[in-house]
N, C-alpha and C positions, 0 to 999 in steps of 0.2 A: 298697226295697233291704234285703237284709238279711246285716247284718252279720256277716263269718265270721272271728272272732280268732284263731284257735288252725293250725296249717299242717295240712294233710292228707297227709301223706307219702304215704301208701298210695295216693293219686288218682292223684298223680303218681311216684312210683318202684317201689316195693318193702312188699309186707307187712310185713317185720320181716328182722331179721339170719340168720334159716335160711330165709325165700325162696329156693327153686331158683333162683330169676332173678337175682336176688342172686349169688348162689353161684355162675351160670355166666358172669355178667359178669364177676366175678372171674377165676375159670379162665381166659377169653379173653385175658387183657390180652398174657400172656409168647406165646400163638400166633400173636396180633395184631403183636407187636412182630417177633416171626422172621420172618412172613410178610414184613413190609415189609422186613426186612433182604434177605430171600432176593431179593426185586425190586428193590429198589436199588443196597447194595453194590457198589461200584465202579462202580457207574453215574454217579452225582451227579457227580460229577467231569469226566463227558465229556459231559456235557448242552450241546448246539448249536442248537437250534431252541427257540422257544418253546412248543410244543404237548408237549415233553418236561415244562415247567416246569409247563404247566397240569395236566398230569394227574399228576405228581408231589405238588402244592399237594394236587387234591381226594382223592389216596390218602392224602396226610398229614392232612387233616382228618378226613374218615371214620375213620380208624384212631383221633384223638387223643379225636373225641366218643363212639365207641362204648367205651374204654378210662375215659372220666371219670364215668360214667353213677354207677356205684358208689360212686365217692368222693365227688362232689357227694352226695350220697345219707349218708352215712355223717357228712359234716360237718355235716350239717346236723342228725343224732339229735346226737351229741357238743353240737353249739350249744343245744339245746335241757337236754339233761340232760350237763353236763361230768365227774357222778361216776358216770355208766356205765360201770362196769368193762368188759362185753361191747363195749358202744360203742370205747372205747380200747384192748380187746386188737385187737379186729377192722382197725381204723385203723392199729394196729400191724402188723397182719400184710399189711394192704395196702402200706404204706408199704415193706414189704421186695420187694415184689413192683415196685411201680412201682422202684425203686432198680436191682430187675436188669431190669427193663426198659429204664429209660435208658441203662443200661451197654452194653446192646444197639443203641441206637439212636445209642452217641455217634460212631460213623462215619460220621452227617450232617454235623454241624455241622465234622468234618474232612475230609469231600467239600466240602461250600462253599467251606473257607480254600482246597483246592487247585485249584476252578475258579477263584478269583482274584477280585480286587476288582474289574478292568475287563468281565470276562466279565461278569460278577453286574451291574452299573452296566449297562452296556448291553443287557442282559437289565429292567433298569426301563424305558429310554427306549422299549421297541417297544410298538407299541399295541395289541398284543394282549395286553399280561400289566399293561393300567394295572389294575385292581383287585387286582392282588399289587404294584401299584410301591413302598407304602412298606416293603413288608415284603421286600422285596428290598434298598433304602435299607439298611433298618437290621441287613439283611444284612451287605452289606460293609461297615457302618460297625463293624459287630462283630468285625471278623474280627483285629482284629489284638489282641482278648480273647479267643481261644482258644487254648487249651493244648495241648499234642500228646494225642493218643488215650488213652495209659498218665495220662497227668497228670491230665486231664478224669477218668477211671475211678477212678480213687484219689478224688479230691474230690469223686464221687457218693458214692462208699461212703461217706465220713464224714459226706457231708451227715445220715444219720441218725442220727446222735450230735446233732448239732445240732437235729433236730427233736423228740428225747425232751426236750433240752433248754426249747425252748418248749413242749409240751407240760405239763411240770413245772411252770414258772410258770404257765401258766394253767389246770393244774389245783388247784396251791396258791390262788391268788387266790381261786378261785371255791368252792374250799369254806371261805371264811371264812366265820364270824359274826358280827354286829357287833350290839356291845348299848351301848344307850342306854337312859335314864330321863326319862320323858316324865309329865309329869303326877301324878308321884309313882306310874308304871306301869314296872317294869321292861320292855322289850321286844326281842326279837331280829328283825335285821333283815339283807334281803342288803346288799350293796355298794351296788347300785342305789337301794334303795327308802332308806341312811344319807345317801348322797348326794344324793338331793332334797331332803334337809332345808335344806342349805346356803342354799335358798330361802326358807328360811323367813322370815316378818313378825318370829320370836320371835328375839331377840339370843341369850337365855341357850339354846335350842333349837339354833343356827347352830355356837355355840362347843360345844354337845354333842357335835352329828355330827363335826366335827373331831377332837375328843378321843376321840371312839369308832374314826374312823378309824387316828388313830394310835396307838389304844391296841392293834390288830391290828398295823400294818406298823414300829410302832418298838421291836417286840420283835427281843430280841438274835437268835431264832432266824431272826425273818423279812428280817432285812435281811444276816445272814452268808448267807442261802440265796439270795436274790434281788440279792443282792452279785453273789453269786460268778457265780450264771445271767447276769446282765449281762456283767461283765468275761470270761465265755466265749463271749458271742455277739459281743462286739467284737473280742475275739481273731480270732476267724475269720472278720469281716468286712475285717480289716485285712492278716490273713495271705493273704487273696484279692486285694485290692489291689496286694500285694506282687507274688504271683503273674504276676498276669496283665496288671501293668504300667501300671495305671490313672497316672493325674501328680494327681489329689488325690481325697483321703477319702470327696469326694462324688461322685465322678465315677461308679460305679460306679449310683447313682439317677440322675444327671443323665441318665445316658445310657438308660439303662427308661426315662425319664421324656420323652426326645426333646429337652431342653434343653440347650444350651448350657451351659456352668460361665459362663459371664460373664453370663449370664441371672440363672441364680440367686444369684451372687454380687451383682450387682444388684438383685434380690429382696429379699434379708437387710439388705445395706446404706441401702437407704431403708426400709424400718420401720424399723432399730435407729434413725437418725438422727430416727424420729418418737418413737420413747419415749417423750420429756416429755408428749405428745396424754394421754397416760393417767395423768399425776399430775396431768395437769390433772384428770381427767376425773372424780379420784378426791377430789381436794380438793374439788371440788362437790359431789360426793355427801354428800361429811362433811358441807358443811354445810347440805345441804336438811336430813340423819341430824340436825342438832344431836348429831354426837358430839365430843367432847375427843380422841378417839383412835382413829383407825380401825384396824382388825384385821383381818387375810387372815379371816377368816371373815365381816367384814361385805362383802366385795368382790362375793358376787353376790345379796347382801341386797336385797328390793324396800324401795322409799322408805315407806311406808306400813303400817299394822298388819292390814289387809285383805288378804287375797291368796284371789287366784281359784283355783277347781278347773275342770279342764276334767275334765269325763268324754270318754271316746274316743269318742263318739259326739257328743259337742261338738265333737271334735277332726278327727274327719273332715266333719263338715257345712261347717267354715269353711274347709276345704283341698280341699271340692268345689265350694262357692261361689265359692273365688279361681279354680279350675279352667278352670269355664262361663266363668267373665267372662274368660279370658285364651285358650282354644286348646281346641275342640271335641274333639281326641283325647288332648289330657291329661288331658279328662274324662271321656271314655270308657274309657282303661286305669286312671285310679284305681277308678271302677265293677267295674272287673274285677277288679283286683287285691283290690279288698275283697270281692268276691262269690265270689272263688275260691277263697277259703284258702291263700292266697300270701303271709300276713300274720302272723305269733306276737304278739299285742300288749302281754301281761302279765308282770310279775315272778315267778319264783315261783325256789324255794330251788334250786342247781345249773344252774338258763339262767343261757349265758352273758351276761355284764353290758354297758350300749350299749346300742348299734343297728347293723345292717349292710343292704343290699341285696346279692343277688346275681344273678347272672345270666350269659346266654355264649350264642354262637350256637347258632341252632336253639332256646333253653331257656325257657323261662319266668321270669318273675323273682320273687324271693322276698325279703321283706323280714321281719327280727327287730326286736321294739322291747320296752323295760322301761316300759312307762305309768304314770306312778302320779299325774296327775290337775292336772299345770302345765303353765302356759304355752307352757314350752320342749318336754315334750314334743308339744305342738300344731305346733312349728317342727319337732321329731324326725319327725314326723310325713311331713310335705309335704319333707322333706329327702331321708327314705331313698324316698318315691315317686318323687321328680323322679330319685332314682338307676333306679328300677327302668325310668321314661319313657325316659330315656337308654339303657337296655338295648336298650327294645323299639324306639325309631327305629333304632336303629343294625345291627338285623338285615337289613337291606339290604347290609350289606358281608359282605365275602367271610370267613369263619372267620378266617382269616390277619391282619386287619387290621380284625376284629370290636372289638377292645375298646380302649378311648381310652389313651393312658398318664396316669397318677394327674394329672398337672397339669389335665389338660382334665376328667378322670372326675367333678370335683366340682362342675360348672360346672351343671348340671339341678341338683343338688339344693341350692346355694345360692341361685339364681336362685328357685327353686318358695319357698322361705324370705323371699328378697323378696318376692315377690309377696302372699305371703300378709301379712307385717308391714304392707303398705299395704293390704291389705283392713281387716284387726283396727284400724287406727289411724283406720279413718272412721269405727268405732262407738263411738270411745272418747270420755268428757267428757275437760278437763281436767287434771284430776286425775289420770285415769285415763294421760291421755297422760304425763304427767310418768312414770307407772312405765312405761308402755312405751320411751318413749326411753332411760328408764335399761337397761332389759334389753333393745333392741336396741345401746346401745352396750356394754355388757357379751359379749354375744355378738359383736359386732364386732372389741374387742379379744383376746377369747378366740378368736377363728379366724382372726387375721390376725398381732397381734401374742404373743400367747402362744407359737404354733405355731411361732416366728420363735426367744423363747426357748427352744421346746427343740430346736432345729435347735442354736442357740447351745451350747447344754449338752451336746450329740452330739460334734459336732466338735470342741469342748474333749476330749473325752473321749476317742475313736477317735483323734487328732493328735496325745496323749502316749501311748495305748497302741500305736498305731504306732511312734513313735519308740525304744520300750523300756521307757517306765515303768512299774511295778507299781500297779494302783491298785486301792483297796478301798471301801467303803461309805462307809466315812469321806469319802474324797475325793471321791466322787461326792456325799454330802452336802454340802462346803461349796461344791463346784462350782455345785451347784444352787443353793444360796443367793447367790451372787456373780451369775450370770444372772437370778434373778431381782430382786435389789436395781439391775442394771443397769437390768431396764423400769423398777419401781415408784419407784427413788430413794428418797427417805424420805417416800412418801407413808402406806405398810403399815408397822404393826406384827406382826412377826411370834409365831406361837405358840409358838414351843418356836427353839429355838440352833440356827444353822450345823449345828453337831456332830450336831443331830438329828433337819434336815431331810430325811425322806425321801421328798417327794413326788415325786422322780421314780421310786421302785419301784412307781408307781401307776398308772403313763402306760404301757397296753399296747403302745401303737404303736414303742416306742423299744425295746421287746425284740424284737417281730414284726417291723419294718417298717423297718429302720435310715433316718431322713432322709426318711423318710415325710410326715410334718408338714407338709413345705412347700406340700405341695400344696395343703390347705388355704388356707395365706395367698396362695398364686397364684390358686386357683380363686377365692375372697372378692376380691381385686382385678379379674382378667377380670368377674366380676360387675358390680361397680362400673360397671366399660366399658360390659357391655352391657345393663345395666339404664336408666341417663345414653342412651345409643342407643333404647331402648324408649318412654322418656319422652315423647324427639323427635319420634319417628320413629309412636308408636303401632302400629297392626295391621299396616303393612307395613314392621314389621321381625318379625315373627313367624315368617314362613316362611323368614327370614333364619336365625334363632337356630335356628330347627329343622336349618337345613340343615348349621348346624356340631355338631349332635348328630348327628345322622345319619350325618355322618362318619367317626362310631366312629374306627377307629386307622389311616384308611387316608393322613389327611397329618399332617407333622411338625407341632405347634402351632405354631409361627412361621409357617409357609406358611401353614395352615390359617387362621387369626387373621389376617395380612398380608391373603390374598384379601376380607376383611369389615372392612376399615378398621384394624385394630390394628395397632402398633407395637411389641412385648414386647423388644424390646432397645433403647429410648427409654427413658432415668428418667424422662420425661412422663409416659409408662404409669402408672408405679407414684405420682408423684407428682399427679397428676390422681386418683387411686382414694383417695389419701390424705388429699385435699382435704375430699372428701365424708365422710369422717371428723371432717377437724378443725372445719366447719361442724357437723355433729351435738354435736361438745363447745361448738360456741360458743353454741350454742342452749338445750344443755345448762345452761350457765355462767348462761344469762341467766334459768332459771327460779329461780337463787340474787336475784337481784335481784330476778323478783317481773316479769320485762318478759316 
C-alpha cells in the first residue's frame, strides 16, 4: 500500500479557481435554480399523487448535487490554506450567488406549509414514497417553523452578514502564531501543533503551551473581537427563535437533530448529576502524579515521563489491523481512502486546525487531519475514517435522507475509536496500561462530559441574551469559569481568574455550530450501548451496526435505535453508558493502591 497524505483536488474537482469548469459550474447555479422554479411554482401545492412527489424529490436532488459541486470544491482549498485571499473572495462571491438563489427557491418550503401537515403525513404512509418517508416526517414537522415568503427572504439576505461573521473568526483564529520556549529554543508554532503539547510527559512544557495559548487569545484585542463575533452569532440565533416560535433555546438543534427536547434535556441531566465520576477521576490521577496540586494543564498530562510517537504510518497500520479483525469493508474503504488521496494528514501554517470528515451522496469522502505524532492522533485517525465509512454505507439511501442528523453522525467514528483502544490495549505491559486507561478516560470525559459543559455554558448564555441582557467577554468569562468549576469542583487549579478565563473563544463549534456539542456526548453514550451489544453478541451483531449506519437519515433516531433494542428516552440509556464509565474510574482508583 502506498500511502497518499496530502488530497488531490485536481483528481477529483477542478484544476484550480479559473478552471472553465469551475467557472461554469458556477454560472449554472442562478439557471439551475429558475429552471426548477419555472417547473414547480405553484405546483408544490397541488401535488395529489405520489409519482408527482417522486420526481419532484429526484429534480430537487439533481438540481441541489449539481449546484454544490463548486462549493464542496472551494471549502475544501479555504480548509487547506484559510489565508487565501482568492480562496475567500471567491467563496464570497459564491456565497452571494447561493443567497439569491435560495431567495429563488423560497417558494418551496411555502408550497409545503400550504399543501398541509395531513396532506404531506399521508403522502409518508404510501409505499411508494417509503425511501423519502422521513424526510417527508420532518417535513411537516417543520412546518409550523416557517415564516411567510417576504420573512423567510429578509432572513436569507442577512444570513450573509452572519456568515462574514464566522468567517472572521476563523480567519482570525487561524492566522495565529503561537510562540513558545522549548529547550532554551525559541519556536513558532500553529494552534495545532501548541496544543499537542498539552500532552506532553514535561510539566514545565504542559504550563508552556497554555501560557502560549493564552498569551494569543487573552489579549485585549482578541477577546473584544471574538466577544463581540459571539454575542452576534447568539443574537441571531435567539432573534430566530423568536421568530419562528421555537418554546426553548435548543429546540431549534433538537429539532435538525431529530430529538426530542426531553431526550436531550435528559441527556444533560444525567451527566451533569455524574460530575463528581471526574474529580474522582482526577484526584487519582494526582496521586499516581505524586503532585500537591493539580493544575488545568496537568488534566490531559500522561502518567509517566515516557511518551510514545506514533508516526502516521504507525498510525494507520493499528487502525488497519483493528479494521481486518472487525468488518472486511471497513477494511477495504480505509485501503481506499488512503490510497486515494482523500486524506490531508499534516499540520502546516493556514490549514485549518482539528479534523473533519466530509462527505454527501453520490461523493466520495474526504478526510482532514493535523498529525503531529500521539496517540490521540492515532484515535483522530480511525475517528474521522469510521466518519468517512459512515458516508460511504449510507449511499444506499435516497439524497433526501442521505445524511444521519448530528446525534447518530458520530456513532462510526466513536465506535472505530473503540475498537481500536481494544486492539492498542492487548499490546500493552502494565505500565503501559496504566497510561492508556488514563487517556482513554480522559478522552471519555472530554467527549461526553466536557461537551455536556459547554452545552451548559450556551444555554446559560443564549437564555439571558434571549431574555434582554447585554453581555460582554467579561461575562462570558466568568460564566465559563462557573460551568467549569460545576464539573471539576475543587479538584483543578486553575491558571489565570474568572475574569480571565477565555477558553471558551477557543471552542469553534460554539461559534459555527450553536448546541453542537451534544452530539458528541450522545453519540459516546449510543456507543457505549452498542459496543456492551458487540461484546455479547460478537460477529452477528456486525451486520446489525452496519445496518443502523446505512440508514443514513432516512429514520428518526428513536425509531431507528428502538428497532435494534435501545431505549433513548429511558434514564437507563444514559445511566447504563455511565456505568461503564464509573467502572473505568474504579479501576482507575485501584492502580492508586497498587491492586
Amino acid at each position: 500500500m502506498t500511502l497518499q497524505t496530502n488530497w488531490n483536488l485536481t483528481k477529483y474537482f477542478f484544476t484550480g479557481l479559473n478552471d472553465p469548469k469551475l467557472l461554469s459550474n458556477i454560472d449554472s447555479i442562478l439557471p439551475l435554480a429558475d429552471a426548477f422554479s419555472k417547473k414547480y411554482q405553484g405546483i408544490i401545492k397541488t401535488f395529489s399523487t405520489p409519482e408527482q412527489i417522486l420526481e419532484y424529490y429526484a429534480d430537487y436532488e439533481k438540481m441541489s448535487h449539481e449546484m454544490g459541486t463548486g462549493g464542496t470544491y472551494l471549502s475544501y482549498l479555504q480548509s487547506l490554506d484559510t489565508q487565501n485571499n482568492a480562496v475567500i473572495k471567491k467563496l464570497g462571491e459564491l456565497e452571494c450567488i447561493f443567497v439569491e438563489a435560495s431567495s429563488k427557491l423560497l417558494f418551496i418550503s411555502q408550497e409545503w406549509k400550504e399543501l398541509g401537515y395531513d396532506k404531506i403525513m399521508a403522502f409518508a404512509d404510501n409505499p411508494l414514497l417509503q425511501d423519502y418517508k422521513n424526510a417527508l416526517v420532518s417535513s411537516a414537522a417543520n412546518l409550523k417553523y416557517i415564516l411567510s415568503e417576504r420573512e423567510e427572504f429578509v432572513l436569507n439576505e442577512k444570513s450573509r452578514a452572519l456568515g462574514v461573521v464566522e468567517w472572521l473568526r476563523e480567519e482570525l483564529a487561524n492566522s495565529y502564531e503561537f510562540q513558545i520556549e522549548l529547550d532554551g529554543e525559541k519556536k513558532t508554532m500553529t494552534e495545532e501543533e501548541i496544543r499537542s503539547l498539552r500532552t506532553s510527559p514535561n510539566r514545565e512544557t504542559r504550563r508552556k503551551s497554555y501560557e502560549s495559548l493564552r498569551q494569543m487569545y487573552n489579549t485585549k484585542q482578541a477577546q473584544i473581537t471574538l466577544g463581540n463575533i459571539y454575542a452576534g452569532i447568539v443574537k441571531d440565533w435567539t432573534s430566530d427563535v423568536k421568530l419562528r416560535g421555537y418554546q426553548t433555546i435548543m429546540e431549534p438543534r433538537n429539532t435538525s437533530e431529530e430529538l426530542e427536547n426531553e431526550v436531550v434535556d435528559m441527556l444533560m441531566q444525567e451527566v451533569q448529576t455524574a460530575y463528581p465520576l471526574f474529580a474522582r477521576f482526577i484526584e487519582a490521577k494526582r496521586k499516581l502524579m505524586k503532585l500537591d496540586e493539580f493544575h488545568i494543564y496537568d488534566v490531559s498530562a500522561p502518567l509517566g515521563q515516557i511518551e510514545k510517537e506514533f508516526s502516521f504510518e504507525d498510525g494507520t497500520r493499528l487502525h488497519l489491523e483493528t479494521m481486518k479483525d472487525f468488518d472486511q469493508e471497513f477494511y477495504d474503504y480505509s485501503i481506499d481512502m488512503l490510497e486515494s488521496s482523500r486524506i490531508d494528514a499534516f499540520p502546516k501554517y493556514g490549514k485549518r486546525s482539528g479534523a473533519f470528515a466530509s462527505y454527501g451522496p453520490g461523493e466520495p469522502s474526504f478526510v482532514l487531519l493535523n498529525h503531529t505524532g500521539k496517540l490521540r492522533d492515532v484515535s483522530t485517525l480511525s475517528h474521522e475514517l469510521g466518519h468517512a465509512t459512515h458516508g460511504h454505507l449510507s449511499q444506499g439511501q435516497k439524497p433526501a435522507v442521505y445524511s444521519s442528523p448530528l446525534s447518530l453522525a458520530e456513532t462510526a467514528s466513536i465506535f472505530s475509536e473503540m475498537l481500536l483502544s481494544e486492539k492498542i490495549r492487548k499490546e500493552l505491559t502494565t505500565e503501559e496500561y496504566k497510561e492508556f486507561l488514563n487517556e482513554k478516560l480522559s478522552d471519555t470525559f472530554a467527549t461526553i462530559f466536557r461537551q455536556i459543559q459547554y452545552i451548559a455554558f450556551e444555554k446559560r448564555v443564549h437564555e439571558a441574551i434571549f431574555t434582554g441582557e447585554e453581555l460582554t467577554y467579561h461575562d462570558f468569562n466568568r460564566m465559563w469559569r462557573e460551568e467549569q468549576i460545576r464539573m471539576t469542583g475543587e479538584s483543578v487549579t486553575y491558571d489565570v481568574t474568572a475574569e480571565n478565563e477565555s477558553s471558551w473563544s477557543m471552542i469553534p463549534h460554539i461559534f459555527a455550530s450553536p448546541f453542537y456539542c451534544y452530539a458528541y456526548a450522545f453519540g459516546n453514550i449510543l456507543v457505549f450501548a452498542l459496543y456492551n451489544r458487540y461484546q455479547k453478541e460478537g460477529r452477528s451483531f456486525v451486520e446489525n451496526y452496519k445496518d443502523i449506519l446505512r440508514s443514513g437519515g432516512s429514520k428518526r433516531p428513536k425509531d431507528l435505535l428502538s428497532e435494534h433494542g435501545f431505549d433513548i428516552t429511558s434514564p437507563k440509556f444514559y445511566r447504563d453508558a455511565i456505568e461503564e464509565v464509573e467502572k473505568m474510574v474504579v479501576e482507575f482508583e485501584g492502580l492508586v493502591e497498587g491492586k
